[in-house]
N, C-alpha and C positions, 0 to 999 in steps of 0.2 A: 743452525742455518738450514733451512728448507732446500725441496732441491732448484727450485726456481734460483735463488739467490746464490747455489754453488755454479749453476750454469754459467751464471752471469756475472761470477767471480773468473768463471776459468775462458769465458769470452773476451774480458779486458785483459786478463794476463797475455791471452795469445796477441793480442791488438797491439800489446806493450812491446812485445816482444820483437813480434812485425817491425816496428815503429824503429826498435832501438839497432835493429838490424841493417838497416833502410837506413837509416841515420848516420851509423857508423861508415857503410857501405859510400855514402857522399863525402866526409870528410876526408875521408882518406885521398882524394887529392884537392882541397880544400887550402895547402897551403899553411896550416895551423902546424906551429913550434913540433915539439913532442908527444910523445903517445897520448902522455897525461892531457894537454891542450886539446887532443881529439878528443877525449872521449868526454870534455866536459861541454864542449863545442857539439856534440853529439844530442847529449842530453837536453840541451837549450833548442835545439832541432826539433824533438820531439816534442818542447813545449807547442811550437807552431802548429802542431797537429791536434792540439788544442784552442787552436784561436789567439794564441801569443804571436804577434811580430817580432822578426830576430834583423836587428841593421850591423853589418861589419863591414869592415875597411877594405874598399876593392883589392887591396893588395894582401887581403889576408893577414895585415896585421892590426895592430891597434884596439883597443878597446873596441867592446860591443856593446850595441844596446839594445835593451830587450823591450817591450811593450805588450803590459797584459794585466789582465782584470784588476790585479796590484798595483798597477802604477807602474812607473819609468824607472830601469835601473840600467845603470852604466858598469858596465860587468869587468873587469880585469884577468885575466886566467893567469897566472903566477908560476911558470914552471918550473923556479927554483926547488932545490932539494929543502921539501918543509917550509919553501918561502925565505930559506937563508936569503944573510946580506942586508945590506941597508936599505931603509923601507921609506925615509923620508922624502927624498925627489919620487919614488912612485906613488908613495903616497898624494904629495903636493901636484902630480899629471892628472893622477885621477879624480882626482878633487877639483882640477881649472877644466878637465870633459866634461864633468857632473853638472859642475857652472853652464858652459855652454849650453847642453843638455835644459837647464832650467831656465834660461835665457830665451831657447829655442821653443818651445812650450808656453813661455808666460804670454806668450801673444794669441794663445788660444786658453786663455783663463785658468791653465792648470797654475795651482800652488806650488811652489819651491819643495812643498813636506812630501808632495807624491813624486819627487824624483831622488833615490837612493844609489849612493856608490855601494858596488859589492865587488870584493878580492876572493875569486875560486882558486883553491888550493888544491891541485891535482894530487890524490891519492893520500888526502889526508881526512879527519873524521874532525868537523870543529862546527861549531857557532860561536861565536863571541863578537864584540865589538872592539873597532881600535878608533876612537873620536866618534865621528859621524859617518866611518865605511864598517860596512858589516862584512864579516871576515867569515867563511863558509869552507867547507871541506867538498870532497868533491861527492861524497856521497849524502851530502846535504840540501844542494843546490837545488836540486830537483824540486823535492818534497817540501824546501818551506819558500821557494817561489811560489807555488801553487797554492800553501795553504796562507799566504798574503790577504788582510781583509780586503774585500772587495771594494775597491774605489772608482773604476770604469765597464763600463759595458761594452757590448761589443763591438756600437759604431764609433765608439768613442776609441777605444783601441784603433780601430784601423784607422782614423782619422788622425790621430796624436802618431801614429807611425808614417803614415804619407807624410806627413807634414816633416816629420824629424829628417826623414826617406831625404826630402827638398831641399830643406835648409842645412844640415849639419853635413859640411865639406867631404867627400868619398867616401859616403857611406852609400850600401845598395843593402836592398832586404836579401835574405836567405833565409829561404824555407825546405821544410821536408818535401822532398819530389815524389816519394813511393811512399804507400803505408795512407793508410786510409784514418779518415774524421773518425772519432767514435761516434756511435750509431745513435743517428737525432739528430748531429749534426750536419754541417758541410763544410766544405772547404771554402776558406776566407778569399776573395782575390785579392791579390796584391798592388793592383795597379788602381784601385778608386780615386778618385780625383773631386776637390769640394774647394769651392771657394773659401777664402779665410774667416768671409762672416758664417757662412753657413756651418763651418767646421765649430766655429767658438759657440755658435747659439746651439748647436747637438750637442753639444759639451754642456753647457749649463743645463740644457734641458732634462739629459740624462741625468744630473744630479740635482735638479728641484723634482725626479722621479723619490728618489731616494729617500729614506728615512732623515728626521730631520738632524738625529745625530750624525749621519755621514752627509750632510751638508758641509764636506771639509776639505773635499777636491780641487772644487773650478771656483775662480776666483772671476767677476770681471778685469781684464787688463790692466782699468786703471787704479783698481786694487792692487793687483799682483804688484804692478811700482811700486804703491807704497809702501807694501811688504818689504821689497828691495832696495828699497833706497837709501841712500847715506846722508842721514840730518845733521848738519854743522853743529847744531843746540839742540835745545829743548825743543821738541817739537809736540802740534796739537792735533788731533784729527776728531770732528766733529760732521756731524749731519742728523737728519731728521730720523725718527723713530722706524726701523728698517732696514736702514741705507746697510748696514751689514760692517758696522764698525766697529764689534766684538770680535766676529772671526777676521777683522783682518788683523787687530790684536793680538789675537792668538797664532796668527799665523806668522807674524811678526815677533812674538816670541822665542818660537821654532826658529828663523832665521837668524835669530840672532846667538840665541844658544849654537847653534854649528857654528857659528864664524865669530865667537869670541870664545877663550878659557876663561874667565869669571861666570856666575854665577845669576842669575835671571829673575829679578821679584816681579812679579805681575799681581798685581793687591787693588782690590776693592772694596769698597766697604760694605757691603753684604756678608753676614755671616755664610751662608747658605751657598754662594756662587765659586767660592774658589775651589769646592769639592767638585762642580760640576764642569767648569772651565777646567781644573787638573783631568777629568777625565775625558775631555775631548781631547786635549793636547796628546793625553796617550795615544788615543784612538788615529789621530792625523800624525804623528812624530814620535813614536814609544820610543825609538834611538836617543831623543835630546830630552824626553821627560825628566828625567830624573833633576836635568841640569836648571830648571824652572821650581821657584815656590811659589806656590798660589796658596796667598794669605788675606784673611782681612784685616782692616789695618792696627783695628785695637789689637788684635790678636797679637801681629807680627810686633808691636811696640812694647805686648807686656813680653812677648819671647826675648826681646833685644835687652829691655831693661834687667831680666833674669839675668841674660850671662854677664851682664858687665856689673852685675852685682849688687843693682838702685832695688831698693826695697817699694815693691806697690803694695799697697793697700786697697785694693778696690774691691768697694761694695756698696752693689747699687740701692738696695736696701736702706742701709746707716746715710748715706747720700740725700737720696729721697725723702727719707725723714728729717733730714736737716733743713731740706730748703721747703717742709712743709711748717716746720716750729717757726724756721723764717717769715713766711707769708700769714703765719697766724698772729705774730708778733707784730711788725710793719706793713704787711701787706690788705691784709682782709678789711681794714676799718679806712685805707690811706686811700688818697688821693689817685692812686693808680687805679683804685678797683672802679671808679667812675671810667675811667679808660675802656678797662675789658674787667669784668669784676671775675674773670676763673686763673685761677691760677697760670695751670698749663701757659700760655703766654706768654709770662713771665718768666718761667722757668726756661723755654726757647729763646728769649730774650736775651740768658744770662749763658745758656747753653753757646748760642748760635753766633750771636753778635759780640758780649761781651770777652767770655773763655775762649769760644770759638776761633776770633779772632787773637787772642794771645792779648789782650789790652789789661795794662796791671793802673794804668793812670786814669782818675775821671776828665782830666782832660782829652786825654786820646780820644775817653768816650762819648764826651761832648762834642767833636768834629767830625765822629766817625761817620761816613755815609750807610747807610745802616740798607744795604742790597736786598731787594727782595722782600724789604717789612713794609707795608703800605699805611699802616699808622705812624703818621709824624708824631715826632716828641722832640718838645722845646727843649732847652737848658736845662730852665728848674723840674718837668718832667723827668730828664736822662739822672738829677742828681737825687730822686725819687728810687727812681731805678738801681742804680751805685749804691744807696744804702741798703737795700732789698740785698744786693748782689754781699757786698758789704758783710751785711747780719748770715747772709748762710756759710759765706767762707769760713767765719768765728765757727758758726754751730757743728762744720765739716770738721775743722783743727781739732774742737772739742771731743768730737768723735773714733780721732783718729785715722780715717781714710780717705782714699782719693775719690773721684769721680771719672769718668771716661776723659772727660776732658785735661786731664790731670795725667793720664796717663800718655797724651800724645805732647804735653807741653814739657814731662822728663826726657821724655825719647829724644825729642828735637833739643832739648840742652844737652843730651848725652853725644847725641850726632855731633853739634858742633865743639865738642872737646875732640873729637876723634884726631887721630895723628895718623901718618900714611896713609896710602891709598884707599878710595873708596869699596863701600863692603859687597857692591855689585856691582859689572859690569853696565844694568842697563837696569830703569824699572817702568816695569807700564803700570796706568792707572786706570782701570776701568770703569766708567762711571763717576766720571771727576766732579761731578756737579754736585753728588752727597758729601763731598768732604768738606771739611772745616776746613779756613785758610791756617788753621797750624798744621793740619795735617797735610795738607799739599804742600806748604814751608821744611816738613820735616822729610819730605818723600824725595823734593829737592834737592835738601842739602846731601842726602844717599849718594848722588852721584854730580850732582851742580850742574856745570853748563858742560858738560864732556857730550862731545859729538856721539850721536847717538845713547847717548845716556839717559834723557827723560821722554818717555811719551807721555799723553794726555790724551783719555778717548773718555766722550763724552755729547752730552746734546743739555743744553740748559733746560729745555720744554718739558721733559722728562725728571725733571726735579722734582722728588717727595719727602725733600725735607726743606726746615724753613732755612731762611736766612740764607747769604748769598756772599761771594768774594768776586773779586776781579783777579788774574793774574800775574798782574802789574802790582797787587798788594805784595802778591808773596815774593816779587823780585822776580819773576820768570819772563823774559823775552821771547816773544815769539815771532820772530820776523820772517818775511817775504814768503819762499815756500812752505816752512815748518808750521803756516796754519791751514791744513786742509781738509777740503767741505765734502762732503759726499753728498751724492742728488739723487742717486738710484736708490727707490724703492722696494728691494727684491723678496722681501714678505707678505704682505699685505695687496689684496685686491681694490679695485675703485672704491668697492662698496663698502667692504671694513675700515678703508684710512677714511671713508669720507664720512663714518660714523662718528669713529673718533675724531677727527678735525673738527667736527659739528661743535664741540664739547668744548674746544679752549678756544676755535676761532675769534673771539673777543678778547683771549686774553695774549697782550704782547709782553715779551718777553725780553729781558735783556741776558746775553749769555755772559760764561767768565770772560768772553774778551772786550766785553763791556758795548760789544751791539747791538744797540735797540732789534727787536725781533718781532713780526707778525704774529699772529697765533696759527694761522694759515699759512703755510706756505706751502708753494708748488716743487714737485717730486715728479721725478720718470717713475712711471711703472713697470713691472716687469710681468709681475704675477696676476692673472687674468679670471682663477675660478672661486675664486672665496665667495662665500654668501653670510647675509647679516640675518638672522633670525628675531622678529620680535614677539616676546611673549606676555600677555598680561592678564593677571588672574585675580580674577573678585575679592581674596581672599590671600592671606601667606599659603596656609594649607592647598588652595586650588594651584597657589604658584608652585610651588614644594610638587605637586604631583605632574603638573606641567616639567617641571625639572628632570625629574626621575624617568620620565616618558621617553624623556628625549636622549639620556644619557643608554637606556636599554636598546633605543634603537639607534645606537651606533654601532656598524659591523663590526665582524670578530677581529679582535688585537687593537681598536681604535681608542683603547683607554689607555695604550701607550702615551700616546700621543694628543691627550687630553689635559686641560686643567681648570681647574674650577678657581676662581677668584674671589677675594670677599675683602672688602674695604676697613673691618676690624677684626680683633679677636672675637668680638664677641659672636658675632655672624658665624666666623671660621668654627667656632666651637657647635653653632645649630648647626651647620650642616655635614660635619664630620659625625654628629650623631644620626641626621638623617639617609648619609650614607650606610653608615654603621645598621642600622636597621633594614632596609635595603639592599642590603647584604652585596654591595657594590665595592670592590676594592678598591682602597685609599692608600697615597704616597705623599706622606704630610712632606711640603718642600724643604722643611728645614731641614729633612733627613734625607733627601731625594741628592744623589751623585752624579746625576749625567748618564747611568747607565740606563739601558731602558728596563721597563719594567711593567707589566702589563695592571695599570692602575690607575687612577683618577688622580693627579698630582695639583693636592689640596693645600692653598696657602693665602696670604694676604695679598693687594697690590702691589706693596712695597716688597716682599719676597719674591717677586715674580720680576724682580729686575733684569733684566740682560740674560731673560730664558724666554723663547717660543715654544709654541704649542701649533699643531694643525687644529684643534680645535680648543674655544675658549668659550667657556660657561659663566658670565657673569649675573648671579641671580640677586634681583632686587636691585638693579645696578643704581637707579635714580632716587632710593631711599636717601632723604635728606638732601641738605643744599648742594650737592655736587655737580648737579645737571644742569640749573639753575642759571642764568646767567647775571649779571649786572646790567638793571634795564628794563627785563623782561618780566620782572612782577612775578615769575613760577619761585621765586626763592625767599622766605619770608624773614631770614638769617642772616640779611648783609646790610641793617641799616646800620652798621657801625662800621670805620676803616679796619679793626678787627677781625668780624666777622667775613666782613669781603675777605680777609685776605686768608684766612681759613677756607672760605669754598673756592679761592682759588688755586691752593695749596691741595683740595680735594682733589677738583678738578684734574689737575696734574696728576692727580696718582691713580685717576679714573682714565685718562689716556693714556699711562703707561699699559695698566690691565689689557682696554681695548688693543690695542696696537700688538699685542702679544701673539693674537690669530692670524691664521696661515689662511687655514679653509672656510674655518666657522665662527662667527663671533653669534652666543645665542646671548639673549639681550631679554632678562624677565623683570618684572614691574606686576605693583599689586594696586590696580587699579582702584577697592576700593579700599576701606581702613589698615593700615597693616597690623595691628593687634591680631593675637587671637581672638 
C-alpha cells in the first residue's frame, strides 16, 4: 500500500470514528430499548452520514426504516437475549410494516423486490435468512447494508425517503447531527419536497440511467399493480413489443415466491432465456431466488417425466429422418407438393397444427381452424395431409423414439393422472405465443384455475413460430380483469419502433385471445434518444467492413450492451467467423446468462426473444423476402398462400430483432448482388 493510500486509510478511519462517536453520543437519549438497541440504532446513524435516510417512530419505538443506495429496508432491532422466544407474531408485524412500506413506494414505481424486512440482533455475529426476512447480527449490519447492489441514486433515495417521511403514520427522519460527509461529498437535506409526478419520473429516469441488467428497480404504477395484485383465475398480460411485460413477470415472480410456500415455475420456451431470466431474479430478489425454476418447457417435461419414471426417447435425428422416408414415400410425387412442393411445411403442418394441437382423429382434423396458416386446405387436401402425418408416425414406432412433440403430449397425460395437490404454487409463462396448445394444456393442468395460479405473458406480433391456438382451445378463462394490455412503450424511441412497425404494418394479427389485430398499433413513448442507422454497401464485403467499422467505434465497455442478430444459422455462422477474425469478442446467446460480459452477444432472431440490447446490429437485415410486403412487388416469393405465409412468418421474426434496440438499431443491406 503506498503512502498516499495509507494516508487515506487512516483519514476514513478517524472519519469513522468521529461518526460512531457522534452517533452513539445522540442516542443515548434517543429513547431506544437497551444498550444493544443503541448501538445498532447508532450504526444506521452513521449510514446517513453516507447519504442513507433513517425514518423512526416519534415515540422511539417501532420498527425503522432505512433508505439507501440498496433499496428500502424495514429494520426490527430484537433485543431479546440471542432473539429468544417466539418469533411468529414478530415475524408476521414485520412482515404487514414491510407491506406497508411497499404499498407506500409502489406509487412512485419502485418494485416490491427493492423493499427488504431485516431483524438486527444486538450482540450477535449471523447472516442467514428466516423466509423472506434476513436475519443479521449486529456486527453485520453495517457492512452488508452498504455492500447492497446498487439500485437507487441519490435523488432517488432522498425522494423515496420524503415520500415514506409523508405517508407512513409517525414516522420522522433522524440523522447524524455531528460528524461530517466524507470528503467529496455533502450533507443531504432532509426536508426536499417534490411533487408525486416529478418524484416517480426522477425515479424512472435514474434507472433508464442504468445498465440494462439493473433495469429492475422502478416499475411504472400501473405495473407495480399488476405485480401486486390478487387474480381470481387464470390470468393474461399482453402488449406490444416494449411495454416491459417480462419484468413485470419477473417481478411477479418474486412476489409471489415471498407470499406463498410452494414452489414457482416460470417457463418459456426458449432454450437460452431461463439462464438469463434466473439471473436477473437473483440480481432483483436473491432472498426468494432459490424458490423459482426457470425452465424451458421441453426441458421441464423430459425433467418431470424422469422422476415419475415414463421412459422418453427423444431424438431429433431418428425423428427427422422418419418424417423425411415419409415425404420421400407420399409426399415428393403427391398432390401436396403442387401445394408447396418443400417439405419444411409440411413437417410445421404436422408439428404445429396437427401434434401440436394433441388431435389423434382426422376428423378433428378436418374441422380444425387451422390459426395462423394462410394456405386453405379442403377435406380431401387435410386427408392428403393425415396420411403424410400417418406414414411418419409408423416410420417414428419403427424407430423407436419420440419427437418433441411427444414429449409434451406424456407430460400432460402424466399431469392429469396426478393425485393431490398441485406440484406448484403458481406458473408463469413467458412468451405464450411460441407454445403449442398441448403445452399451454399441460402448464394448465400444473396448477388449473387456482387463484393466482396461471399467468400468461405474451404479444401474438411477436410470433416466430408457425401455427397458432386460441385460449378457449386449451380450456382457459380469461375474464374481466385477468386480461391486461400494456400501452407503454419504455424501450424503444420514435424512430426505432417506427422502423420496425414499417415492416409488419400490413400484416394483421389475431392474438391467443382470438382479436383480430392491426399490424400498427399505437403506444405511449417513453424513451426519446435511440437512433436508426442505415447502411448499404455494393457488395457483402463492403457491407462486412461497413459492419466492423461501426462495431470499433463503439465506446469503451459498449460491447456489453450490444448484439448482433442474424435471421439463420447460416448467416450466424459468417459472421461469427467474421468477428473471429476481427478479433472482436463474441458471446454466442445460447451460452449468454444475463450476466454482463464485455462482448458482442451473437445469435438468431429467434434466440433474441424477451432479451434487449442498447445497441442492435442487424446486418443484411432485407436479404430475401422478409421486408417485402404483399402488394408492393419488392418480394418475388409470395405468389403462393405458402410462400406469403412464410414472409410473413419472417416478417415477425424481423420485428422481433428490430424492437430489441434501446439506443441503436444499425440497419445493413447490400445494395448491389449479394454473392461474392
Amino acid at each position: 500500500m503506498g503512502a498516499g493510500a495509507s494516508q487515506e486509510a487512516r483519514r476514513q478511519e478517524r472519519l469513522l470514528r468521529q461518526q460512531w462517536d457522534a452517533a452513539r453520543r445522540q442516542v443515548r437519549w434517543s429513547g431506544a430499548g437497551g444498550e444493544g438497541e443503541r448501538r445498532v440504532l447508532a450504526q444506521l446513524l452513521v449510514l446517513t452520514a453516507r447519504g442513507w435516510r433513517l425514518l423512526v417512530g416519534r415515540s422511539g419505538t417501532g420498527d425503522l426504516v432505512l433508505v439507501g443506495t440498496g433499496g428500502v429496508f424495514v429494520v426490527r432491532v430484537d433485543g431479546r437475549a440471542g432473539g429468544a422466544g417466539p418469533w411468529d407474531e414478530d415475524a408476521a408485524g414485520l412482515l404487514a410494516a414491510t407491506k406497508a412500506a411497499e404499498s407506500a413506494v409502489a406509487s412512485l414505481g419502485m418494485s416490491p423486490v427493492a423493499v427488504q424486512p431485516v431483524v438486527v440482533l444486538p450482540g450477535q455475529s449471523l447472516d442467514r435468512g428466516l423466509g423472506r426476512i434476513r436475519l443479521l447480527g449486529e456486527q453485520e449490519v453495517g457492512r452488508v447494508l452498504l455492500a447492497q447492489p446498487r439500485r437507487l441514486r441519490a435523488e432517488s433515495v432522498r425522494a423515496i425517503a420524503d415520500h415514506l417521511e409523508r405517508v407512513l403514520p409517525g414516522c420522522e427522519g433522524l440523522a447524524l447531527e455531528e460528524g461530517a460527509a466524507p470528503e467529496g461529498g455533502r450533507q443531504v437535506s432532509p426536508d426536499g419536497l417534490f411533487d408525486l409526478d416529478g418524484l416517480r419520473e426522477a425515479a424512472l429516469e435514474g434507472a433508464r440511467r442504468a445498465p440494462i441488467e439493473q433495469w429492475m428497480t422502478f416499475l411504472h404504477p400501473d405495473q407495480v399493480a399488476l405485480v401486486r395484485r390478487n387474480w381470481s383465475g387464470p390470468a393474461r398480460i399482453s402488449g406490444p413489443a416494449g411495454t416491459g411485460k417480462t419484468v413485470v413477470a419477473l417481478h411477479r415472480a418474486a412476489h409471489l415466491a415471498r407470499r406463498t410456500t410452494g414452489r414457482i415455475l416460470y417457463v418459456t420456451f426458449a432454450n437460452n432465456l431461463p439462464r438469463v431470466q434466473g439471473t436477473f431474479l437473483r440480481t432483483m430478489a436473491p432472498a426468494v431466488a432459490d424458490r423459482v425454476d426457470f425452465r424451458s418447457l421441453h426441458s421441464w417435461a423430459q425433467d418431470f417425466l424422469q422422476e415419475r419414471g415414463v421412459p422418453v426417447r427423444l431424438n431429433g435425428d431418428k425423428s427427422e429422418t422418419a418424417f423425411s422416408l415419409a415425404w420421400k414415400d407420399l409426399g415428393r410425387e403427391s398432390r401436396l407438393a403442387r401445394i408447396d412442393p418443400g417439405p419444411a411445411y409440411w413437417r410445421e403442418e404436422i408439428d404445429y397444427v396437427i401434434k401440436g394441437r394433441g388431435l389423434t382423429r382426422f376428423e378433428d382434423y378436418a374441422n380444425v381452424v387451422r390459426k395462423r396458416r394462410r394456405a386453405g386446405l379442403h377435406r380431401t387436401q387435410r386427408q392428403w395431409v393425415w396420411e403424410l402425418f400417418e406414414e411418419y408416425e409408423a416410420r417414428r414406432h419403427e424407430r423407436g423414439v419420440h419427437d418433441f412433440n411427444d414429449v409434451l403430449s406424456l407430460a400432460l397425460a402424466e399431469v392429469s393422472k396426478e393425485r393431490g395437490g398441485p406440484p406448484y404454487a403458481a406458473v408463469i409463462v413467458d412468451e405464450v405465443q411460441d407454445l403449442t396448445l398441448v403445452g399451454v394444456r399441460l402448464l394448465h393442468a400444473l396448477v388449473g384455475d387456482a387463484p393466482n395460479g396461471l399467468l400468461l405473458v405474451g404479444d401474438g406480433q411477436q410470433t416466430v413460430y408457425p401455427g397458432g391456438f386460441r385460449l378457449t382451445d386449451a380450456g382457459i378463462d380469461i375474464r374481466g380483469d385477468r386480461g391486461q394490455v400494456l400501452r407503454t412503450n419504455y424501450r424503444n424511441s420514435r424512430q426505432i419502433l417506427d422502423a420496425a412497425l414499417a415492416v409488419v404494418a400490413d400484416d394483421a394479427f389475431e392474438d391467443i385471445d382470438g382479436e383480430p389485430t392491426p399490424g400498427r398499433r399505437d403506444v405511449d413513448l417513453t424513451y426519446h434518444d435511440g437512433k436508426v442507422v442505415r447502411v448499404a454497401g455494393p457488395t457483402v464485403d463492403a457491407h462486412d467492413r461497413e459492419l466492423l467499422e461501426a462495431l470499433r467505434a463503439l465506446p469503451g465497455g459498449a460491447l456489453a450492451d450490444t448484439g448482433l442478430l442474424c435471421p439463420s444459422r447460416r448467416a450466424l455462422e459468417h459472421y461469427q467467423r467474421l468477428l473471429a477474425r476481427a478479433e472482436i469478442p463474441v458471446c454466442q446467446l445460447d451460452q449468454y446468462d444475463g450476466n454482463p460480459v464485455d462482448a458482442v452477444k451473437l445469435g438468431t432472431y429467434r434466440r433474441a426473444k424477451g432479451l434487449e440490447f442498447k445497441n442492435v446490429f442487424l446486418p443484411r437485415y432485407d436479404a430475401g423476402p422478409a421486408v417485402g410486403r404483399p402488394g408492393t412487388g419488392t418480394d418475388t416469393d409470395t405468389d403462393t398462400d405458402t410462400a406469403r405465409e412464410r414472409a410473413e412468418l419472417r416478417r415477425s421474426q424481423l420485428f422481433v430483432a428490430m424492437t430489441r434496440a434501446r439506443d441503436l438499431l444499425w440497419l445493413g443491406s447490400v445494395a448491389g448482388p449479394a454473392e461474392r
